[in-house]
N, C-alpha and C positions, 0 to 999 in steps of 0.2 A: 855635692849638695850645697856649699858656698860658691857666693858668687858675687864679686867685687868690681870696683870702678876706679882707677887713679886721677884726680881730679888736680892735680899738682904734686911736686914732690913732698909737699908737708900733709894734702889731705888724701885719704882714702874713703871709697863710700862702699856698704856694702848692703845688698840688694834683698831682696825678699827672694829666697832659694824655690824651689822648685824643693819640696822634701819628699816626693815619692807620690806613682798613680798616677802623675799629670795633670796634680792638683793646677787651679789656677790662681788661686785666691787663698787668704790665710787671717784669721783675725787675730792682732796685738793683744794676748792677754795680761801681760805682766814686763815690766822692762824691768832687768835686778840692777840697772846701770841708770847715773842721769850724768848731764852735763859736766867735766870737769874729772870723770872720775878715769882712774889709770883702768886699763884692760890688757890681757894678755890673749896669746896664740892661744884659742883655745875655750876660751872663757867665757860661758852662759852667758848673755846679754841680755836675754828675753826668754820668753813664755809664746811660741804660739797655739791656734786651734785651726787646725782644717777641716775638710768636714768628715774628718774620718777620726782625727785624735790629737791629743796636745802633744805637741815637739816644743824642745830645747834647742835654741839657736847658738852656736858658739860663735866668737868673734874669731875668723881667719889671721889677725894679726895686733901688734902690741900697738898701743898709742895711748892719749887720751879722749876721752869721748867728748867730743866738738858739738855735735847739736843729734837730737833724736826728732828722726822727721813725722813723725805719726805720734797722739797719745794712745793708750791705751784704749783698746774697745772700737781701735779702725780697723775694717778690712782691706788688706792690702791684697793688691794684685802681684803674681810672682815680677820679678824684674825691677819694682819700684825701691829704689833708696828708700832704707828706711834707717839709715843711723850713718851718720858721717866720723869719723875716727883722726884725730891729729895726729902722724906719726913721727912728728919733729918735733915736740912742745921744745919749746924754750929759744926758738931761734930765731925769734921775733917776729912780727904783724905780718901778717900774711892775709890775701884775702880770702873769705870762706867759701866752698865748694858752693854753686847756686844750687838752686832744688830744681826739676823739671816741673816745665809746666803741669806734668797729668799728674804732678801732687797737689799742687796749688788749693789749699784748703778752705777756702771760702771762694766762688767766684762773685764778683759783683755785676750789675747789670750793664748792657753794651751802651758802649758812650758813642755811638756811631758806627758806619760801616765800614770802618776796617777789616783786614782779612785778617780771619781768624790763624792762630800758631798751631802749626803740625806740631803737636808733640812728639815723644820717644813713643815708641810702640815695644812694650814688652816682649822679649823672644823666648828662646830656649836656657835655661841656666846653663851658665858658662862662655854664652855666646856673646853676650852683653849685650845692649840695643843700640838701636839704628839712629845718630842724631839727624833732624829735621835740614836740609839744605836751606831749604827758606824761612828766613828769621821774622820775627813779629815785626810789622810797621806802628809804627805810632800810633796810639787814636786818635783820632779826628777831636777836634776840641779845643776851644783855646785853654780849659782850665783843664788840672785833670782833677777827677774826680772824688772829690773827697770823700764818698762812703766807699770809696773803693782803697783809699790814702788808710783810712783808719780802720779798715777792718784788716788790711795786711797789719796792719802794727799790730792788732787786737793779736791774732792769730802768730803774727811771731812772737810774743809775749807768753802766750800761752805755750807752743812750744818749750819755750825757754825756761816755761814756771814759774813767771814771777805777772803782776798785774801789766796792762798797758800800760804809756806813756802817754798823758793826754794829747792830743790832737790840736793840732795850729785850726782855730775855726778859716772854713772858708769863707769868701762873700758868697751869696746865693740870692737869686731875682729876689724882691720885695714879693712877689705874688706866688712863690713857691714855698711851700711848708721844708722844716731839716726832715720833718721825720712825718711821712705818709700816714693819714688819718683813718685811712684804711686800709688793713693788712701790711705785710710788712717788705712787699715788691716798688721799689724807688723806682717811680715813670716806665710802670707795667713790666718790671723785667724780674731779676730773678732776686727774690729774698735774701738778706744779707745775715749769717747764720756760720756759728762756728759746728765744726763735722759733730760735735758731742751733740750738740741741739738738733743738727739737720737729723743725725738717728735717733734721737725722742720722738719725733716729729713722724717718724715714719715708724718706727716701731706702735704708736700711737693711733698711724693713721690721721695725723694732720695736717695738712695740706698750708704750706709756711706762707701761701701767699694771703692767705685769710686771718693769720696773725696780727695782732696791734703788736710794734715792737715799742718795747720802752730802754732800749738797752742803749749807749751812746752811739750816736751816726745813724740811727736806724738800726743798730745789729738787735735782732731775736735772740731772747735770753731762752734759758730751760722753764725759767716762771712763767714767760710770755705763754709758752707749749704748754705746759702746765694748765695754764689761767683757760686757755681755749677748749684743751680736753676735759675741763670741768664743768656741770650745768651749766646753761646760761643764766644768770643772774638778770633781775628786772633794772637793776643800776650797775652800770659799770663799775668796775673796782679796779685801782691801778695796779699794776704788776711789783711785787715787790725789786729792790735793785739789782740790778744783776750779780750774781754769786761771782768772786775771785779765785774761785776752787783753781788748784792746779791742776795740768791736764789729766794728770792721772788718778785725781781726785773725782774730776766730773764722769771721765771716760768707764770709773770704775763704780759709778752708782748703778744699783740695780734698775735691769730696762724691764722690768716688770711693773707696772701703773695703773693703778684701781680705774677704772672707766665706771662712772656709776649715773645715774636720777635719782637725784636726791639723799643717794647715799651708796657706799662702796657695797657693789653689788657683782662684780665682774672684775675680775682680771684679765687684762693682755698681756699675754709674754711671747716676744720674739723667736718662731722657730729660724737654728740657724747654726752651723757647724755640724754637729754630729746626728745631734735630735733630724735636723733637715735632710740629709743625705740618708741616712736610717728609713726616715718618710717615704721619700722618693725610690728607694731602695725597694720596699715591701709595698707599695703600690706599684713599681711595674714587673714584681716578684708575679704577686696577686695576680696582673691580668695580663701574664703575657704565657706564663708553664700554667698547667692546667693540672691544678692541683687534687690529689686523692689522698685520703686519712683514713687511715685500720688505727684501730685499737685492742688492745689485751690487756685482759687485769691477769697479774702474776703473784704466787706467795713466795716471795723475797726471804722468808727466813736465816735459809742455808747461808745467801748473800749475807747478809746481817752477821749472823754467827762468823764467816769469812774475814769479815773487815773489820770486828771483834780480835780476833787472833793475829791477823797481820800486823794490829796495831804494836802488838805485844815482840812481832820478828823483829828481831836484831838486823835484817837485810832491812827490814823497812827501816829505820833509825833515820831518823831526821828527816822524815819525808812526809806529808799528809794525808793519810789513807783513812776515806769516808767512801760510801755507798757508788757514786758518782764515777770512783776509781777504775770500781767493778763493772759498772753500766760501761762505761769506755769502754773498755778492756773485751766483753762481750759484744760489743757493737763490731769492732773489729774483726774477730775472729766470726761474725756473723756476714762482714763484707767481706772473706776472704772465703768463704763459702760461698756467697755468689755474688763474686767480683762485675757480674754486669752490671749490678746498681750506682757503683761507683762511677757516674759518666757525664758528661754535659752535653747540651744541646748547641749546635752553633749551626745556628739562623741564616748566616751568612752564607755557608758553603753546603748546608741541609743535609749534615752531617753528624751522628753522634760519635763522641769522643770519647772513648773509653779511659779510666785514668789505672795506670798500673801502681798507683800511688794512692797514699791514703792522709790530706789533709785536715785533722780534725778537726773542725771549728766546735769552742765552746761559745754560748751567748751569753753575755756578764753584762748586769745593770749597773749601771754607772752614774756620777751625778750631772754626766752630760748627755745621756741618754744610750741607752743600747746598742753595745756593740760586739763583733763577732771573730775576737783573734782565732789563730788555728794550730794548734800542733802541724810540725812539721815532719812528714815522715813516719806518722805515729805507727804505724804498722809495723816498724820497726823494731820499736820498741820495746824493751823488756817491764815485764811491772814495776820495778822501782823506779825504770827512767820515767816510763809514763807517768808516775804519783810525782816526780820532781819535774815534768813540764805543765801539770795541772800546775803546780803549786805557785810556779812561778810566771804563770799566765794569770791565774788570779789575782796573785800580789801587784803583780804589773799593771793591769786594769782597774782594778781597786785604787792605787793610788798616780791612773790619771797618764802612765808612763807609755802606752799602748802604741807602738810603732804603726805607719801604713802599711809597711812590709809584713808587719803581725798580720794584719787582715785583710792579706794578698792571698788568693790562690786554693780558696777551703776546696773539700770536695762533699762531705759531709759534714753536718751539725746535732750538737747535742744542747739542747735548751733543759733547764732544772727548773722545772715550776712547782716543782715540790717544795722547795723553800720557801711560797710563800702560802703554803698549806693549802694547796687548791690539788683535786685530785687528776686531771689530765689537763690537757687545752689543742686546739687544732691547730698548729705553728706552719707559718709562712715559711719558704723556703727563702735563705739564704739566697739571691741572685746569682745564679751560673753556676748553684749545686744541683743534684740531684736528689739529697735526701733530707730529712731532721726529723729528728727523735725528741719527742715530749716525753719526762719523767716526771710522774703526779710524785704527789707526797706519799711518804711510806707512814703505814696506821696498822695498828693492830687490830684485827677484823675477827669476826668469828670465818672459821674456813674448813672444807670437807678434808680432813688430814688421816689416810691411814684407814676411811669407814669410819671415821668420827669427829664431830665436828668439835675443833680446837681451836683458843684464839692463836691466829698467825700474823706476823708481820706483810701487809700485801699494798701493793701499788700497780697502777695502771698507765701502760707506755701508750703515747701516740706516736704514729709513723708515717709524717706526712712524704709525700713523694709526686715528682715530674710524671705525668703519664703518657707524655711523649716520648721517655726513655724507660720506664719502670711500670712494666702493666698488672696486675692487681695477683699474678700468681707470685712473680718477682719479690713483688712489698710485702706478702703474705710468708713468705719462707722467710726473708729477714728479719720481719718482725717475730715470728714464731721461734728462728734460731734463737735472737737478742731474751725471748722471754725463758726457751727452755734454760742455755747457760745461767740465767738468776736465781731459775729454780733450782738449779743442779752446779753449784759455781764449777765443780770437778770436768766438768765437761771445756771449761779454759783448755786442762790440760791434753783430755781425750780427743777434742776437736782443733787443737790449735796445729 
């Protein structure tokens, strides 16, 4: 999972990992480390999010922390340095590890036709990347470029966390303005802009060339992006001065942004990480299996009464046993009665796959959006183990800890919409499952009990399924088993 660079005997750089799935990309949530501080083998550094779930990075080795290449709230691509490490402090001046080109966090606009630098190209973790044989040539120019002088200082500065260094002014024609009157592209090229700004900008929807900057050299503040995404105003109004937030000050403001006329009327907020991949996930869930939904309303009482009295077993001690348990626990023993439903479709070789296994994905709402770890093995299971890998599937998601390997491999899913007191819903199939099971809310209803109608505890399962692999007699016996077992919990023991 780590994946490192030796850049001298004094520096070490260590790379953005490849953390499982073949992820490509990663956004910097949190760094628990800055500049200066001691690190061991081992030792969280960071927070990230891919778009499956937040990982903890550890540092492969002991030093001290020499420069953090990225703030908070960038998405890195796997391969990229993102934290350089001194593992010789104290043995005097040494020069610091350069950054690659394809970090380079601001670019400024082309000062001629020189050839552009191959950068590194990201590979495999572990493999390390490829350096470029051919080096950058000079640009063309007799000066170089001072909004391109001051915005590297800007941007190393920020790194570093502390404000710029002012700027040596340059000379510049008499008939040339420092800072473009119009938007904020220096001799039509590309906007001068720190990455915290460039992703307001886009999370926003604004387009950085149309920007007035007021920031020093021409650089685009967040007020500039601000001042733009706001009404247009009949009198211009200057931007206030540019914020000195440190990077993880700015990187960590919310990119949520009122977009109004006249007055805060709309929010945007950026899909991206989990919410994005979730998206993309259940639209090409939607229309790619061809989806079928039975439904049965069941009187759960027995259930009820069930998970009542388990509470109270000494075998269950220390384990969380609610309604949910049972529904698992019945679902199974409902796939192992007709283990064909258990199966996926692959497209590829137009083939169905039977799984002799039973991965059971639960679906848990999260505050980054909907995700679907899985019991592994569940069919294995005994009831206590099962009540202690719900328990610790929920606690895990709950607080954010959700591995990619959690939500590798489902076969079936069980979604709770009963928690949010709604009585069924038609649920999307997990991508490359074949089943999920909808649990409305449990109420107590009036119900025909015995030739006389009594109030009972009753809720209503839906049973969506692939009908490329599961055709409607299939879905109709597993949903029929999963309702009889609730009605009858003793049938666990009769039918398992």
């Amino acid at each position: 999972m780590t994946t490192m660079t030796e850049t001298s005997a004094r520096f070490r750089e260590f790379k953005m990992p490849d953390v499982g799935e073949g992820l490509t990309e990663a956004e910097i949530l949190k760094w628990f480390v800055q500049p200066g501080d001691t690190v061991t083998d081992g030792q969280v550094v960071c927070e990230v999010e891919t778009a499956k779930a937040a990982v903890e990075l550890p540092i492969p080795f002991d030093g001290v922390v020499h420069e953090l290449r990225f703030p908070e709230g960038t998405t890195v691509d796997v391969g990229q340095v993102i934290i350089a490490i001194d593992v010789a402090p104290g043995s005097g001046d040494a020069p610091a590890p350069a950054a690659e080109p394809a970090q380079e966090p601001v670019e400024a606009a082309s000062q001629g036709d020189g050839d552009a630098p191959k950068g590194r190209t990201p590979v495999l973790v572990g493999y390390g990347v490829a350096e470029s044989s051919t080096k950058r040539r000079p640009r063309k120019g007799a000066t170089a470029a001072p909004e391109a002088a001051a915005v590297a200082a800007a941007v190393q500065a920020e790194l570093n966390g502390h404000a710029a260094p002012a700027a040596a002014p340059a000379p510049a024609p008499a008939s040339a303005p420092a800072v473009p009157a119009q938007g904020g592209a220096p001799d039509g090229g590309r906007p001068l802009a720190k990455p915290p700004v460039r992703k307001l900008a886009k999370d926003l929807g604004i387009d950085l060339a149309t920007v007035v900057p007021t920031g020093k050299d021409g650089i685009i503040t967040r007020e500039d992006v601000h001042a733009a995404a706001a009404p247009a105003a009949t009198t211009p109004v200057a931007a206030p001065a540019p914020s000195q937030a440190a990077p993880s000050q700015a990187a960590s403001e919310a990119p949520a942004a009122a977009v109004a006329s006249g007055s805060a009327r709309e929010t945007r907020i950026p899909v991206k990480g989990v919410r994005k991949a979730i998206a993309q996930a259940m639209v090409g869930s939607a229309f790619t299996a061809p989806h079928v939904t039975e439904f049965v309303t069941v009187d759960v009482t027995r259930t009820m009464k069930l998970v009542a009295e388990l509470k109270e077993d000494k075998d269950m001690a220390g384990v969380r046993v609610n309604p949910l348990l049972i529904i698992a626990k019945a679902l199974l023993v409902a796939i192992k009665r007709n283990p064909e439903v258990n199966a996926a479709w692959d497209e590829a070789n137009q083939e169905i796959v039977q799984k002799h296994y039973v991965n059971l994905g639960i679906a848990a709402a999260t505050p980054r959006g909907l995700i679907v770890p899985n019991i592994k093995d569940a069919h294995d299971k005994t009831l206590p183990q099962l009540a202690a890998a719900l328990g610790e599937l929920v606690t895990t998601a709950r607080d954010g800890k959700t591995s990619p390997a959690a939500m590798a491999g489902g076969t079936v899913t069980i979604t709770n919409v009963g928690v949010f007191g709604v009585d069924t819903g038609t649920p999307i199939l997990n991508p490359g499952e074949s089943a999920i099971l909808a649990v409305g809310a449990i109420k107590l209803q009036p119900w025909v009990h015995k030739g006389k109608v009594k109030p009972r505890q009753v809720t209503t399962l839906a049973l969506s399924f692939d009908h490329r692999l599961v055709d409607g007699e299939l879905g109709s016996k597993v949903l029929a088993d999963v309702a009889a077992i609730l009605e009858q919990p003793k049938r666990l023991i009769t039918w398992a």
